[in-house]
N, C-alpha and C positions, 0 to 999 in steps of 0.2 A: 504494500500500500504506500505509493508514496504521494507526498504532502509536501505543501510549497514551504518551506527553510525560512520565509520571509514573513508568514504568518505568525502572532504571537501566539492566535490560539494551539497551531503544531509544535511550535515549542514544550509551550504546556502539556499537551499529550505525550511528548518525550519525556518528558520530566516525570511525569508521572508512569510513564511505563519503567524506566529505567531505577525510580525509588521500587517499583512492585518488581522488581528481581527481571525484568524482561530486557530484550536485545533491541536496540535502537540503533540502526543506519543513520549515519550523520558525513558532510561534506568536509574537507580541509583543502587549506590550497595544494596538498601532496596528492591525496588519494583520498579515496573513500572509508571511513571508520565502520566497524561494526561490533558498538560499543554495548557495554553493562558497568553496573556501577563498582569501581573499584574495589572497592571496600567491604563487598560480597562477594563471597568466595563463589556461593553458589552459585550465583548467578552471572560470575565471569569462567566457570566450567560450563555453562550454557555457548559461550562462544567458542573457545576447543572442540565443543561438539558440533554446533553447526559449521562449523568449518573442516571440519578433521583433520584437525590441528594435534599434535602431538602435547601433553598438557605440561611438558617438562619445557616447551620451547616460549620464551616467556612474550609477555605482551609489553605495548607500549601504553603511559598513565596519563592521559590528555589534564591538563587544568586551564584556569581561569586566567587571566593575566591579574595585573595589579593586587591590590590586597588580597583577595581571594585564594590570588595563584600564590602570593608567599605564604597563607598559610599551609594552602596545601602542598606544598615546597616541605615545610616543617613536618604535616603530617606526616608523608610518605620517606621522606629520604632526612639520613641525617645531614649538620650541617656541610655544604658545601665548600672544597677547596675554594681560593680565591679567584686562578685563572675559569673553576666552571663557572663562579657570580658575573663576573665578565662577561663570559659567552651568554647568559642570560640577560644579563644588560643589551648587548649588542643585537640579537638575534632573537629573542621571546618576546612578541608573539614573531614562531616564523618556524621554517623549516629542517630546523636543529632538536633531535633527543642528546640527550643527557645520561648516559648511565651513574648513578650514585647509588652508593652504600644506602642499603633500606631501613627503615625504623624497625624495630625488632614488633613480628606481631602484629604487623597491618600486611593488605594486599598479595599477600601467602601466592595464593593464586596466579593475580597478573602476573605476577616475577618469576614462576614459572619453579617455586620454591628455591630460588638462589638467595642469595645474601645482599643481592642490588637492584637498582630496581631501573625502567628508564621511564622517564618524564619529557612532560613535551607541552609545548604551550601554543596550540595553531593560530592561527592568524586570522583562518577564515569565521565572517562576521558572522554565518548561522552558526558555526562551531562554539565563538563564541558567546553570543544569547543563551545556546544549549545550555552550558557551563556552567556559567553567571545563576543562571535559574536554578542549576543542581545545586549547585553550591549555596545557594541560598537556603535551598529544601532538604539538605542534611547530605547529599551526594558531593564531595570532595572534589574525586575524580571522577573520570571514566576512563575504564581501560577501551580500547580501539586498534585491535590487526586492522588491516585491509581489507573490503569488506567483500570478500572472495572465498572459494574453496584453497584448502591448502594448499602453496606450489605452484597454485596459475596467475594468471595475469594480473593484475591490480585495477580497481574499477575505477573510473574518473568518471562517470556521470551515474547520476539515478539508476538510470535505465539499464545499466549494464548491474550492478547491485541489483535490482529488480530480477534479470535472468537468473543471478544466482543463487536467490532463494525464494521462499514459497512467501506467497500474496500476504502472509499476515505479516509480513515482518514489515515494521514500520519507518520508513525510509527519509529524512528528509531534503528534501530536493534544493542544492544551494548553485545549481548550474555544473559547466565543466569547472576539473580543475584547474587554479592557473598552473600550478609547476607541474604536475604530471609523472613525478617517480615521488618514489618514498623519501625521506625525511635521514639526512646528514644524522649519520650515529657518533657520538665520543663519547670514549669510556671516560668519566671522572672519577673513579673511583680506588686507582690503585696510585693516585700520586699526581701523576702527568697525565696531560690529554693522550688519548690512545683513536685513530680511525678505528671505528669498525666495521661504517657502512659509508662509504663517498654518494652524494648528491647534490643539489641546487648550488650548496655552499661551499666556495673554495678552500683546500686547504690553504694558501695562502690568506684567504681574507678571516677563515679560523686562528691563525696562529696571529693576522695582523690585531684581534678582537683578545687574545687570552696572553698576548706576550710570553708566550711559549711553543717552543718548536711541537708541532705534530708527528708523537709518535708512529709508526706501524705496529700493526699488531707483532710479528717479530722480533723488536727492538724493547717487547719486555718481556721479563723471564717469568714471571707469574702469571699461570695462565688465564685466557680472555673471560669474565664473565658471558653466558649464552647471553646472544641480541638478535631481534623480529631479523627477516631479510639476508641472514649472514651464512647458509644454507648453501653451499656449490653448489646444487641446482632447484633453480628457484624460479617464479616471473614465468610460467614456461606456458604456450601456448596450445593447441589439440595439436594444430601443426607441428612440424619437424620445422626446425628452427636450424640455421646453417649462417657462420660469418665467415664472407669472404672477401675481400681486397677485389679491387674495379678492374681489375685485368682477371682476375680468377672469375669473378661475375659475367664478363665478355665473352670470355673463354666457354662459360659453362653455357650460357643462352647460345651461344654461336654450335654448340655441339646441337643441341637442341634442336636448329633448324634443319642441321644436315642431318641427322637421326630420323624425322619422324613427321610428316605433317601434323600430325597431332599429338600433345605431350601427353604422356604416358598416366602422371597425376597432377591433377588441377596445382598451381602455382606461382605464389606472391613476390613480387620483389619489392625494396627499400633502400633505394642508393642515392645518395648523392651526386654522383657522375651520370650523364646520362645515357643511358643504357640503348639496343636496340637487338628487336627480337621480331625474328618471322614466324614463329610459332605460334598459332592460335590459343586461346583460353589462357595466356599470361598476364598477369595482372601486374603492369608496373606502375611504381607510386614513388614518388620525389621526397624524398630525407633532407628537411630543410638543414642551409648549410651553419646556422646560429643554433649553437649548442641546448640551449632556453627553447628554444621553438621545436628540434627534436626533442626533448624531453615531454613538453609538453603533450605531441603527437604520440608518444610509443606506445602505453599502451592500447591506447583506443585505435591505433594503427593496426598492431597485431588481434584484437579483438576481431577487428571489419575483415582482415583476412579470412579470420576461420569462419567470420559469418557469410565468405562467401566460399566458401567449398574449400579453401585451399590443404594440398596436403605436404605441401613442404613452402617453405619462406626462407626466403637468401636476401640478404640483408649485408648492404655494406657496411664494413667493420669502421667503427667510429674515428677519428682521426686522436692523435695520441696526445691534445693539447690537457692541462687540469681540469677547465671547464670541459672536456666531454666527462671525465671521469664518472661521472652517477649515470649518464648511458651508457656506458661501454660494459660497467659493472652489473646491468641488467639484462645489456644483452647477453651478456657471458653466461653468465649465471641460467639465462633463459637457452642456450645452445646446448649447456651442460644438461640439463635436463632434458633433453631432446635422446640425447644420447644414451641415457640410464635403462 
């Protein structure tokens, strides 16, 4: 069921599903949420299972911004290093999770029963109404995966959340998203900034926000707490998912012509370069060349493929600037599953 995001009376009906233990689809500028109130255990094993999510893989803690969000800051996580107040100054509300040390005895669940928990404060204006209203009515947080089956694509509009579960689930409609992949992970928790997940946010404009270098996950010896999204094969589409370089793309549509007047299985391509094929039933589609504008497009990109039959997608492999780093990491991640 979904409900326009911009009514206050659907707010209200979220707010009240989500205080009565029930699952509420909600919009952010990343993806789409598919939330329960954090601070209910049971009713954040409600999303594990409609997703078939594994219940050890933890979730992310949506809050409020300003007052609200510090206290729920407090509740959830203990006090925060310095350089992660920073990156909360800089970047909340916005496109950055936080992994922090968890308050002993809250949100068991979201966390996936780890010791840390990750926090997030979105930007987007229905996300925050939602919030604002829970947090007023005794709901803190909410915890929010992507509001998908485990492992596939990530939704960015209503309607694609709508295919993936059944009519009662109550959706609220905030339009597309602007950024279009998942949300910049760093661990704050073991000392130093740690990547776990690249997206929207650079690391350099991370490190110019915390005045500390960005670790990798291999540059520290204790190991990563689990985080949403960090899964070798993740993002992954029905289609066979395949990255390759604009001369191996050439290469392969040019076998293609000489092979066969007709291709053997329906098939998508996504490149930047432009491509050219005599092969009937090929569906080629332009990979804008601003890193922001493919992101935005990918997964509703790869959605419209499978909704059109396709059975494999060849996809130029993103160019190796920092800004593509949160597409390139989903493409991968979406190839690797392809492959499993």
């Amino acid at each position: 069921m979904i409900r326009d995001g911009r009514d206050g009376a659907a707010i209200e009906a979220a707010t009240r599903a989500l205080r009565a233990g029930r699952l509420v689809a909600f919009p952010t500028e990343t993806v789409y949420g598919l939330g329960a109130n954090a601070s209910d255990d049971a009713a954040v094993t409600g999303i594990y299972r409609a997703k078939g999510r594994p219940t050890d893989h933890p979730l992310i803690v949506h809050v409020a911004q300003g007052r609200l969000g510090e206290q729920a800051l407090s509740r959830f996580a203990q006090p925060l290093p310095p350089f992660a107040l920073k990156l909360v100054c800089a970047f909340w509300p916005g496109p950055l999770t936080l992994i922090a040390t968890r308050q002993p005895g809250v949100a068991t669940a979201a966390a996936g029963g780890q010791d840390t928990i990750g926090l997030r404060c979105p930007a987007h204006p229905v996300a925050q109404a939602l919030l604002e209203a829970c947090a007023k009515r005794g709901v803190p947080g909410i915890a929010g995966p992507s509001a998908n089956r485990f492992g596939r694509v990530s939704p960015t509009t209503a309607e694609h959340v709508r295919r993936e579960f059944d009519d009662q689930l109550l959706i609220l409609d905030g339009g597309a998203c602007a950024v279009g992949i998942e949300s910049v992970i760093v661990d704050c928790s073991r000392g130093v900034p740690v990547l776990l997940r690249p997206g929207a946010i650079t690391r350099a404009q991370i490190e110019a926000a915390c005045g500390e270098r960005l670790r990798t996950r291999a540059e520290v010896e204790k190991a990563d707490p689990r985080a949403p999204g960090t899964l070798a094969a993740h993002y992954a589409p029905q289609a066979k998912l395949r990255l390759m370089d604009a001369r191996a793309l050439q290469t392969s549509l040019d076998a293609l012509d000489r092979q066969t007047a007709q291709t053997t299985a329906p098939l998508a391509v996504w490149s930047r370069t432009v491509l050219h094929c005599a092969a009937p039933g090929v569906l080629l589609r332009p990979m804008p060349e601003d890193a922001n504008a493919a992101a935005y497009q990918l997964f509703a990109t790869l959605r419209h493929f499978d909704d059109q039959g396709a059975r494999q997608i060849w996809v130029e492999t993103p160019p190796a600037g920092p800004e593509w780093e949160g597409v390139r990491d989903r493409l991968q991640r979406a190839a690797a599953a392809s492959v499993v």
